[in-house]
Phi, psi and omega in degrees: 000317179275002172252356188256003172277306168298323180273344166294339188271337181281303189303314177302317194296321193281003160279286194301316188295305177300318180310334168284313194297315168324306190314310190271154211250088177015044180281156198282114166299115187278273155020264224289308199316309202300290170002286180293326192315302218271003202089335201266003162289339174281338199284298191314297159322314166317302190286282176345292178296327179293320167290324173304296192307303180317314198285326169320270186330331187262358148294283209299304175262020169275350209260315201280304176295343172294330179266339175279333202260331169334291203296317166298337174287314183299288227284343158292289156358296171317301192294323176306273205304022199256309200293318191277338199272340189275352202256000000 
């Protein structure tokens, strides 16, 4: 009963969400033209891919460091239970 409640509780949200998008009737993003007019949409673009790239790299370099200090616990770990295994 509580998994065909959820997934009915899924179909609605996933009704109701899609159901906006149907609303808009392909009218012209006024904005994004005037934008587009003047250039200043590559500029937006410009930041946007820059912060996306900042968020990689900086994923990228917590990952390395996340693994050196892993790697540094096994390896303490080891030696510990090496030590106590000499005793």
């Amino acid at each position: 009963m509580f998994k065909l409640k959820r997934i009915l509780q899924f179909a609605l949200v996933l009704f109701y969400g899609t159901q906006k998008l149907w609303a808009q009737n392909g009218s012209q993003v006024e904005m994004a033209d005037a934008m587009r007019s003047s250039g200043k949409i590559y500029v937006l673009l410009a930041v946007i891919l820059a912060i996306f790239a900042g968020m990689i790299v900086l994923l990228i370099y917590m990952e390395r460091r996340l693994k050196r200090v892993e790697d540094a616990q096994k390896t303490s770990l080891l030696s510990d239970k090496r030590q106590l295994d000499s005793f």
